[in-house]
N, CA and C of each residue as an Amber inpcrd file, in Angstrom:
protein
   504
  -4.1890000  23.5330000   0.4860000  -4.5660000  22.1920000   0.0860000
  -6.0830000  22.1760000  -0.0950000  -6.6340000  21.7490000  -1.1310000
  -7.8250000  21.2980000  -2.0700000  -8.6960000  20.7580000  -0.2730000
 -10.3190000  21.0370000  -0.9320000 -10.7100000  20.3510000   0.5480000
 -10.7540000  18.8120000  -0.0310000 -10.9240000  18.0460000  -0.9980000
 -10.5800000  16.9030000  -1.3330000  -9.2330000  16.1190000  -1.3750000
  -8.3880000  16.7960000  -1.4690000  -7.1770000  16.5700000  -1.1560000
  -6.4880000  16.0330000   0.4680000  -7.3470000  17.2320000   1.3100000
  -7.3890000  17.6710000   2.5970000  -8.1770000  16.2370000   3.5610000
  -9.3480000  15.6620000   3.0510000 -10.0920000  14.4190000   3.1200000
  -9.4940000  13.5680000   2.9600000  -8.6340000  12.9670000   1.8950000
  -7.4960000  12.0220000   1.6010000  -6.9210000  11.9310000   2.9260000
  -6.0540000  13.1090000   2.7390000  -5.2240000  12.8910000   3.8090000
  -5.1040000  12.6150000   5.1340000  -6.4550000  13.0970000   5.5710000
  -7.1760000  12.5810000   7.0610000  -7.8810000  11.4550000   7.6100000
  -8.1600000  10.8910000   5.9600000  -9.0830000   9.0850000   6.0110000
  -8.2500000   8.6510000   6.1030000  -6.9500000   8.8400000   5.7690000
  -5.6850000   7.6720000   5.6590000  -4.7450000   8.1130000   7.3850000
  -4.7660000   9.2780000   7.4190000  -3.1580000   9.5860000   8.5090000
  -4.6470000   9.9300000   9.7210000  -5.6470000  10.3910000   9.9770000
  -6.4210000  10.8100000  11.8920000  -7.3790000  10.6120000  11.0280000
  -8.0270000   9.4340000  10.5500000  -9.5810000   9.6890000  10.4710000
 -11.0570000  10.8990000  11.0760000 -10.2980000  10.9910000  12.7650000
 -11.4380000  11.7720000  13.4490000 -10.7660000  12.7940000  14.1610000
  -9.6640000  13.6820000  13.0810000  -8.7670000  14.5630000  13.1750000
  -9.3320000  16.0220000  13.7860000 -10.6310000  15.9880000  12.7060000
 -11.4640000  17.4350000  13.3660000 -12.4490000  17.3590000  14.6600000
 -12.6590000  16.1530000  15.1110000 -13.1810000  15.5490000  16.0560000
 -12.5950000  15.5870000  17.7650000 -11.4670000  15.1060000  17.1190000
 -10.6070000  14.5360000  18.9390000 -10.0310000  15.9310000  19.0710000
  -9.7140000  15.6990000  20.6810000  -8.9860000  16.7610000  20.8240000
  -7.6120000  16.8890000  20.9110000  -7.1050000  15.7810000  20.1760000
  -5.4840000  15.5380000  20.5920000  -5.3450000  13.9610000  20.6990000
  -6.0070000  13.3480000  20.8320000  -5.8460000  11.7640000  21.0380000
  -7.0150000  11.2810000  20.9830000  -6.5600000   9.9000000  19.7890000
  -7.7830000   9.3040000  19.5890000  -7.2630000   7.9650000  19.4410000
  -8.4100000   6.7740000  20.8840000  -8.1740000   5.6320000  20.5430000
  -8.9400000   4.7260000  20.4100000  -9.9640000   5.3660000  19.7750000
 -11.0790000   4.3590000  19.1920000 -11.3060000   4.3940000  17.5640000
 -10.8450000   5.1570000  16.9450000 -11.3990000   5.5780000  15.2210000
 -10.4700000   4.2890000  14.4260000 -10.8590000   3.2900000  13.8840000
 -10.3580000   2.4140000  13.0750000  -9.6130000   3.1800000  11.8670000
  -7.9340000   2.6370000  12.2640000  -7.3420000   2.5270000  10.9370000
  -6.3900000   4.0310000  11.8710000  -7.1610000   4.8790000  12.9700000
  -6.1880000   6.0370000  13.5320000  -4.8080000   5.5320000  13.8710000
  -4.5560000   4.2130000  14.5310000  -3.5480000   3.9930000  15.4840000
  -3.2740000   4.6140000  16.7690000  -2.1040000   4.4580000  16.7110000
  -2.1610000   5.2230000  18.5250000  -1.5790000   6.7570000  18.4030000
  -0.9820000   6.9830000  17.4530000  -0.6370000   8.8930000  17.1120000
  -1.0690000   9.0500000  16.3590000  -2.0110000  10.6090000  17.1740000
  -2.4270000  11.0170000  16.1270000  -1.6100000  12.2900000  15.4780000
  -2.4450000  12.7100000  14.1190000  -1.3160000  14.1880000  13.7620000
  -1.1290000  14.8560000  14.7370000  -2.1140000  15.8860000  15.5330000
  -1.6600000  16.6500000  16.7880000  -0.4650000  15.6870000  17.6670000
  -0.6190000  14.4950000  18.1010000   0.7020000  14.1830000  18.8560000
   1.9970000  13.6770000  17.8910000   1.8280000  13.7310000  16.8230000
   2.5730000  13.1180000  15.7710000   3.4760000  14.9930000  15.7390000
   2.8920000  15.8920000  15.4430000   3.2250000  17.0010000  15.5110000
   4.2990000  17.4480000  16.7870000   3.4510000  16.9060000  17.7730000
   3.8940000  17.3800000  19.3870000   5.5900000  16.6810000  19.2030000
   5.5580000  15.3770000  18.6040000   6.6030000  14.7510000  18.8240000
   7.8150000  15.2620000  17.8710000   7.6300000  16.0020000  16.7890000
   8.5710000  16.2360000  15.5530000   9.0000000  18.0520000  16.5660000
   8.3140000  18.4240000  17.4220000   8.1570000  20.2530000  17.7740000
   8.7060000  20.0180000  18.9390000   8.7360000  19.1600000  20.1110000
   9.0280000  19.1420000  21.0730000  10.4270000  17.8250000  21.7720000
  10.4230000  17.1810000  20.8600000  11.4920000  16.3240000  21.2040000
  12.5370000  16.1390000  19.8940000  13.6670000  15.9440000  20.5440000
  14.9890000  16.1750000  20.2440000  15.2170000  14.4730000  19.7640000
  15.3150000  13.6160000  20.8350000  14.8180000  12.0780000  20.7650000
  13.9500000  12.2820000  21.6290000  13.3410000  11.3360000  20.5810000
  11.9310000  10.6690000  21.6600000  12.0360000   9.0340000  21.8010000
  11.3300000   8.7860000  22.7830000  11.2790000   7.5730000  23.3950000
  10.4220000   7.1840000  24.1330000   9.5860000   5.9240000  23.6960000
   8.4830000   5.6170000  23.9780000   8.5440000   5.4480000  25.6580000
   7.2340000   4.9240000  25.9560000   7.1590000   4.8300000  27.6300000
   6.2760000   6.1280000  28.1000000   7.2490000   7.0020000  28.5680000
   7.2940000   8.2250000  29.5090000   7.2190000   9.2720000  28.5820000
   8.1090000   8.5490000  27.3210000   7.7750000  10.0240000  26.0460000
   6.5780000  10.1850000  25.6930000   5.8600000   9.2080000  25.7930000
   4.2630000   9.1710000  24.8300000   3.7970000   9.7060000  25.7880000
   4.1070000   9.4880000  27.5120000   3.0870000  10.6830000  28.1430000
   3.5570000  12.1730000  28.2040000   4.6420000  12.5280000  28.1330000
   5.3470000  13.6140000  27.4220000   4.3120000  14.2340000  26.1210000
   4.7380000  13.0980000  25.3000000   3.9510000  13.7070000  23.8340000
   2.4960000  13.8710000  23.9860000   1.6030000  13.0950000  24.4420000
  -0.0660000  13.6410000  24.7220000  -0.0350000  14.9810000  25.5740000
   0.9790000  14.8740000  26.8600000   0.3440000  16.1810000  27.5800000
   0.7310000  17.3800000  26.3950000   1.9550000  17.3390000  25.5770000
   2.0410000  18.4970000  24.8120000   0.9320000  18.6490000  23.5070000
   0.4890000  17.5720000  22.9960000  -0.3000000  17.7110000  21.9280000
  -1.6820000  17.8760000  22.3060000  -1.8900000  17.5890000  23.8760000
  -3.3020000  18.0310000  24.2620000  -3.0000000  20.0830000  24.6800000
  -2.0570000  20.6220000  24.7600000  -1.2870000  21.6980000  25.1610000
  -1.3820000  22.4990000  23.3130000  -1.0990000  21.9320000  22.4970000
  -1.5330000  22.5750000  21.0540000  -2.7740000  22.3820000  21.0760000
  -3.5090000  21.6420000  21.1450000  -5.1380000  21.7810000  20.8530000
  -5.7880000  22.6350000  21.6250000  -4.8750000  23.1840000  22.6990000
  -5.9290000  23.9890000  23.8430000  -5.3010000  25.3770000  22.9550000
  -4.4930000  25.6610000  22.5180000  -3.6320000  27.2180000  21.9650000
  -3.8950000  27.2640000  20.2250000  -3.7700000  26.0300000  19.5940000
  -3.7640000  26.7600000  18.3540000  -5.1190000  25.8050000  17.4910000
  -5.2670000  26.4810000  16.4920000  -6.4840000  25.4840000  15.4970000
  -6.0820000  24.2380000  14.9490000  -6.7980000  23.6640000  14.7970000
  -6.7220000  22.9500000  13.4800000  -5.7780000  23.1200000  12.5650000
  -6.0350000  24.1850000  11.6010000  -5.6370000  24.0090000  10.7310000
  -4.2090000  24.9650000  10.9220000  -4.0640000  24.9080000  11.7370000
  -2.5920000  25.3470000  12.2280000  -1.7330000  24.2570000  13.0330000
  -2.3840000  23.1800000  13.3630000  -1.8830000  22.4220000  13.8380000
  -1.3300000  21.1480000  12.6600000  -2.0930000  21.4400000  11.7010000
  -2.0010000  20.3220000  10.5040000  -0.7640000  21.2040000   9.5420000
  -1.0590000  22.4350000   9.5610000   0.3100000  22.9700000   8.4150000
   1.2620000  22.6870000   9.5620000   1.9480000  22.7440000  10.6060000
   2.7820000  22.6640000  11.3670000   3.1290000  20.9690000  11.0110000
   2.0630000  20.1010000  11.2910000   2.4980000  18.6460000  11.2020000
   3.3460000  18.3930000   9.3910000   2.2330000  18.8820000   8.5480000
   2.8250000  19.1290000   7.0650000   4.0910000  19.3060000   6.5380000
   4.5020000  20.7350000   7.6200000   6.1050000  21.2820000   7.3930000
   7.2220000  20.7140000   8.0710000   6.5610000  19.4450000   8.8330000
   7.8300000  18.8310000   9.5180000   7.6710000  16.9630000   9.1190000
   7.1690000  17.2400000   8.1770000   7.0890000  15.5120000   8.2980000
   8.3100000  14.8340000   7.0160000   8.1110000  13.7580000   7.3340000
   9.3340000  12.8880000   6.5550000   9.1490000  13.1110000   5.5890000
   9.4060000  12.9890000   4.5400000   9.0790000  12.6260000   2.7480000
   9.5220000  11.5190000   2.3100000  10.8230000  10.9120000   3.1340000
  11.8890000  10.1520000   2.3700000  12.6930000  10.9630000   1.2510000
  13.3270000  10.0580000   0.5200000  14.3960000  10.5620000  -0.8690000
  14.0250000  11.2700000  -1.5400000  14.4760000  12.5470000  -2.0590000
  14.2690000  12.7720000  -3.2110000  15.0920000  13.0400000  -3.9860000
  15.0720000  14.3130000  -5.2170000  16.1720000  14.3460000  -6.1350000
  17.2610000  14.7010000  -5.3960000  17.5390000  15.6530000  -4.1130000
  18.5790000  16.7920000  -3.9710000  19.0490000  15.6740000  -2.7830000
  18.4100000  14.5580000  -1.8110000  18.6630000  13.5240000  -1.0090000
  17.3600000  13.8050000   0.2850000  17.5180000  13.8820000   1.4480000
  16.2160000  14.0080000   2.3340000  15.3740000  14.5900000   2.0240000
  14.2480000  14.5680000   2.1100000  12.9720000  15.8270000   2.1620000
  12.1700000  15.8830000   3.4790000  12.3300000  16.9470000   3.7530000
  11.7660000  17.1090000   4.9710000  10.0460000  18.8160000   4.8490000
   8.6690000  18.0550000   4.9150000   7.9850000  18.9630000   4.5040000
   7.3500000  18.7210000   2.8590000   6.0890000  18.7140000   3.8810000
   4.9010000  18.0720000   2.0370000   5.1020000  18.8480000   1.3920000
   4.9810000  20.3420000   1.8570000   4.8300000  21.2620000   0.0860000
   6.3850000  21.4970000   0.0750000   7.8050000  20.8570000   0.7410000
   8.9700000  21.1690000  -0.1950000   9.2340000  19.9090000  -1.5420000
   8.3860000  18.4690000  -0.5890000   8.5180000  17.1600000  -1.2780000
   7.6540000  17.5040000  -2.6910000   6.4580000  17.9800000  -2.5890000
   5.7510000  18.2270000  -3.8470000   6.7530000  19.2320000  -4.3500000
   7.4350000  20.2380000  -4.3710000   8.1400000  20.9790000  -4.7640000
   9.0040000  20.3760000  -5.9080000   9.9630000  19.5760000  -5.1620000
  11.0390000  18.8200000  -5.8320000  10.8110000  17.3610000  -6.2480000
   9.2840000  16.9060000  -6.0970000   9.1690000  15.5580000  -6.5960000
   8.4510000  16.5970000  -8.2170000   7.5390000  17.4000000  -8.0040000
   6.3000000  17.4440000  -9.1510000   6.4080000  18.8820000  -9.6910000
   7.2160000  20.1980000  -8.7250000   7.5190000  21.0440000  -9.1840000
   6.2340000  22.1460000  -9.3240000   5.3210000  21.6200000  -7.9470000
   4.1130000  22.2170000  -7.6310000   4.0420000  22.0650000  -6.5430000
   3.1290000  22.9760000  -6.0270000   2.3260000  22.6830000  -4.6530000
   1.2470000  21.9160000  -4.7870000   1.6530000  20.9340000  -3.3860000
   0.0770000  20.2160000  -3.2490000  -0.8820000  20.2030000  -3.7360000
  -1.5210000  21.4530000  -3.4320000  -3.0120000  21.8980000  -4.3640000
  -3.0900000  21.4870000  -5.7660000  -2.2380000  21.6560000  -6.3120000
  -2.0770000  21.4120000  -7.9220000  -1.7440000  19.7090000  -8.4340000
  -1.4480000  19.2170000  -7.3560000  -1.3550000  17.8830000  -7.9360000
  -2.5190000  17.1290000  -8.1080000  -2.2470000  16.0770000  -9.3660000
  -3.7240000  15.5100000  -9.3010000  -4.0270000  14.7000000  -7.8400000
  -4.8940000  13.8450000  -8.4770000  -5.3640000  12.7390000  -6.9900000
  -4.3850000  11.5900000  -6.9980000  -4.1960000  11.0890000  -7.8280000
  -3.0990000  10.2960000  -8.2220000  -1.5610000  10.7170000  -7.3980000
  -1.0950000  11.8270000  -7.8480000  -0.0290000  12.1630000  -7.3910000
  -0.0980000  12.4510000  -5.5450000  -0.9520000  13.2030000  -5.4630000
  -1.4000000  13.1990000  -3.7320000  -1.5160000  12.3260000  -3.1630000
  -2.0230000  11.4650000  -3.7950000  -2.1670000   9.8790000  -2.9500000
  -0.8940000   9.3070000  -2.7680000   0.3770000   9.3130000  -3.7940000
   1.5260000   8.5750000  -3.7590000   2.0840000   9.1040000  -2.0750000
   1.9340000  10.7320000  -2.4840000   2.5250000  11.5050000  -1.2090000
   2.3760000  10.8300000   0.0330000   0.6140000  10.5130000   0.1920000
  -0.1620000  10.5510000   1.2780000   0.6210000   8.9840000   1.5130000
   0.9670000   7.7780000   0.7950000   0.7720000   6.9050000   1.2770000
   2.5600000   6.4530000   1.5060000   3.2260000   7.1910000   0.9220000
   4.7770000   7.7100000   1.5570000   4.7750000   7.8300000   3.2700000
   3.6840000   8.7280000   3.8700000   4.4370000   9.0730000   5.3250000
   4.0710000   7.9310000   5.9810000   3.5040000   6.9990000   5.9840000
   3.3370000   5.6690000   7.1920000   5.1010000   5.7480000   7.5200000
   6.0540000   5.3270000   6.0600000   7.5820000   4.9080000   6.8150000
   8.1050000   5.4850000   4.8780000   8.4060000   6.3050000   5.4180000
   9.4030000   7.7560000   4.5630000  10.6980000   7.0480000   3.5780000
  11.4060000   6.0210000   4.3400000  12.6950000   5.6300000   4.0610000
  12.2930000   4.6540000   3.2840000  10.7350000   3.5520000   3.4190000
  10.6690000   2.8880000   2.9320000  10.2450000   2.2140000   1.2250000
   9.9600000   3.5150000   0.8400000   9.2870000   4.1460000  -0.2360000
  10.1450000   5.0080000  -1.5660000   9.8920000   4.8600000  -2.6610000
  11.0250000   5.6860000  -3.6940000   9.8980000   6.9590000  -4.5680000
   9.6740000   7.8790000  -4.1010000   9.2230000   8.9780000  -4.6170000
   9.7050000   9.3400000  -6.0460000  10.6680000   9.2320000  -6.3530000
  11.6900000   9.0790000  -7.7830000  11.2910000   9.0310000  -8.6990000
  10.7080000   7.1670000  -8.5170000  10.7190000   6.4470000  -9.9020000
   9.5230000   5.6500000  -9.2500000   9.1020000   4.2070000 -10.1480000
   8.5380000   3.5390000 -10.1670000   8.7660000   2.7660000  -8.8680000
   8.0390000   2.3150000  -8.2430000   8.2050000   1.5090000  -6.5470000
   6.8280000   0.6270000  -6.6650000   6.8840000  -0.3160000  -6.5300000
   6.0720000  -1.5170000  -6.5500000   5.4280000  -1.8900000  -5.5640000
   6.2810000  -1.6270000  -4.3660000   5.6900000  -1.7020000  -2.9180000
   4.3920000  -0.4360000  -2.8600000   5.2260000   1.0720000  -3.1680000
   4.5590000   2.4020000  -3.0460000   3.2090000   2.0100000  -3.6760000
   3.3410000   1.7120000  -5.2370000   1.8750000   0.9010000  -5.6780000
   0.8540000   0.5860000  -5.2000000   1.8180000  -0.7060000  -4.5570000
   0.4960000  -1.6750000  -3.6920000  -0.4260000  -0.4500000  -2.8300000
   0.5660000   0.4040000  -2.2260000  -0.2980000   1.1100000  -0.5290000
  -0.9130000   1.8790000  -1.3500000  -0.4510000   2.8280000  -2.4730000
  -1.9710000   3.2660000  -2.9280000  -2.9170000   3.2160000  -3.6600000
  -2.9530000   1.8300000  -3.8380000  -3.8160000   0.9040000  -4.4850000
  -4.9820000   0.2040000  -3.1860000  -3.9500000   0.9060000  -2.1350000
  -4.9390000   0.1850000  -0.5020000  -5.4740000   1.5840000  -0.4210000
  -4.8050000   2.8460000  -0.2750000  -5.4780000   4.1460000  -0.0950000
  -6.4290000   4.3480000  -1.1670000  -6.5220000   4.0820000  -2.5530000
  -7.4360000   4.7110000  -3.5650000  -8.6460000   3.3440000  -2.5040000
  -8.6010000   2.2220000  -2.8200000  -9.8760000   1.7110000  -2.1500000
 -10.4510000   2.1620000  -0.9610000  -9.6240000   2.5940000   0.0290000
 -10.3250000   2.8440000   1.1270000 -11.1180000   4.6650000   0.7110000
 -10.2960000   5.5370000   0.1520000 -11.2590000   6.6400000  -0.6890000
 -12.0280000   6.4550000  -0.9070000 -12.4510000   5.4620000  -2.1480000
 -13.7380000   5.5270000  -2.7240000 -14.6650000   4.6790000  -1.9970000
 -14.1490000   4.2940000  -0.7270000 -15.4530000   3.1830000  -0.0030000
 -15.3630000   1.9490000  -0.1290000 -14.2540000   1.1010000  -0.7680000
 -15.3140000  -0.1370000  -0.8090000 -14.5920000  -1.0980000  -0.2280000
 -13.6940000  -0.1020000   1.3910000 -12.8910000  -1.3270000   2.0100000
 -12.7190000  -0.2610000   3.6480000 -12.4610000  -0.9150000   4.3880000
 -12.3470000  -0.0190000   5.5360000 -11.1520000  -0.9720000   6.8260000
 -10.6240000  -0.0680000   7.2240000  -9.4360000  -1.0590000   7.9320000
  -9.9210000  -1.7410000   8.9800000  -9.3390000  -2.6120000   9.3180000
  -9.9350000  -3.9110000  10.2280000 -10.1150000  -3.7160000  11.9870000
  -9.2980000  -2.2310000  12.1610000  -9.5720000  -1.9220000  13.5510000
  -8.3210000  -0.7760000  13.7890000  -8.0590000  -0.2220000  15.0600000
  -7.6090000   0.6320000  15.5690000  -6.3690000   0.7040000  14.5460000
  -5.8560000  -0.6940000  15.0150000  -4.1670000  -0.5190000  14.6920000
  -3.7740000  -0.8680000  13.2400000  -4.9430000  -0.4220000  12.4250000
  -4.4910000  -1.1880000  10.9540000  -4.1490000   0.4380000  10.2600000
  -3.4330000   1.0440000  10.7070000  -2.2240000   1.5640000   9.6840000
  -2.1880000   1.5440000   8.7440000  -2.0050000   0.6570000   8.1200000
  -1.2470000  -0.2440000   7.0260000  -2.1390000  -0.2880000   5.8930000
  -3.6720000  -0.6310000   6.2660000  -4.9720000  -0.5120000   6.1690000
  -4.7880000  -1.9830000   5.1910000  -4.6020000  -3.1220000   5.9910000
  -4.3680000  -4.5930000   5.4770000  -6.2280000  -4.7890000   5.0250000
  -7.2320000  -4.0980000   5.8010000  -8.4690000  -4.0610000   5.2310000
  -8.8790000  -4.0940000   4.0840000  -7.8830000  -3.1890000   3.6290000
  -8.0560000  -2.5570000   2.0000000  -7.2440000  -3.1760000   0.6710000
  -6.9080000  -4.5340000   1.0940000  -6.0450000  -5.4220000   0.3660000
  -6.8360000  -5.6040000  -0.9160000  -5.8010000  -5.5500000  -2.1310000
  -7.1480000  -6.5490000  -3.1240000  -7.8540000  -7.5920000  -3.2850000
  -9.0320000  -7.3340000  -3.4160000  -9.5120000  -9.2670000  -3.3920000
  -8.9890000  -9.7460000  -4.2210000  -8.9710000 -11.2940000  -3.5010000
  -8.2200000 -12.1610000  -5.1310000  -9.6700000 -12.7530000  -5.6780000
């Protein structure tokens, strides 16, 4: 993955990804998982369940940050994450979803197309990779603004990045 590509994907899903060591709960717009425990949770649990799982999931995702890199910790999160629908039915894994949505790897897609990807994993099911999606639109019409600067999310838990709404 492009190092611009690679930036996308970290302003939107761990802002201060190369930073923390596994958990971060101060970086606006992070939320409360980050990729390393977002990872911990897809590698180590079968079901998970909040409470007792989330202290489950930090001690293991602070347990990858002490053993593997970065950027071994991010292709691991990559190859297990949702996609939602595609042509063949589930996708599970960014470079199989770019595979069978665009018929490339990641790297090769424009910014446009990366961004649709990027703004797919908040909620996988909720989104149509396919075809035209109106909702999908809107979010990366919130991700291209928060890229180029000229909006920033409203605090920890803005996800969603409601910051980055269009002005009317």
């Amino acid at each position: 993955m492009g190092g611009n590509h690679r930036a996308i994907l970290l302003a939107v899903q761990d802002p201060n990804y190369l930073e923390h060591w596994g958990v971060d709960v101060s970086t606006p717009g992070a939320g409360l998982t980050t990729i390393t425990q977002s990872a911990a949770k897809r590698l180590a649990f079968e079901a998970f369940h909040p409470g007792l799982g989330k202290i489950r999931q930090t001690g293991y995702a602070l347990g990858l940050e002490s053993r593997l890199s970065k950027d071994q910790i991010l292709a691991l999160w990559l190859d297990t994450l949702e996609m939602g629908k595609g042509p063949d039915g589930w996708m599970v894994g960014f470079f199989t979803a770019s595979s069978k949505i665009y018929g490339r790897p990641p790297a090769e897609l424009s910014q446009a197309e990366f961004i649709r990807f990027v703004a797919v994993l908040i909620a996988p099911a909720s989104y149509d990779l396919t075809r035209r999606d109106a909702r999908l639109d809107e979010r990366v019409g919130r991700i291209e603004r928060l890229v180029a600067g000229t909006c920033a999310p409203l605090g920890l838990r803005d996800v969603w990045l409601e910051g980055c709404q269009p002005s009317s």
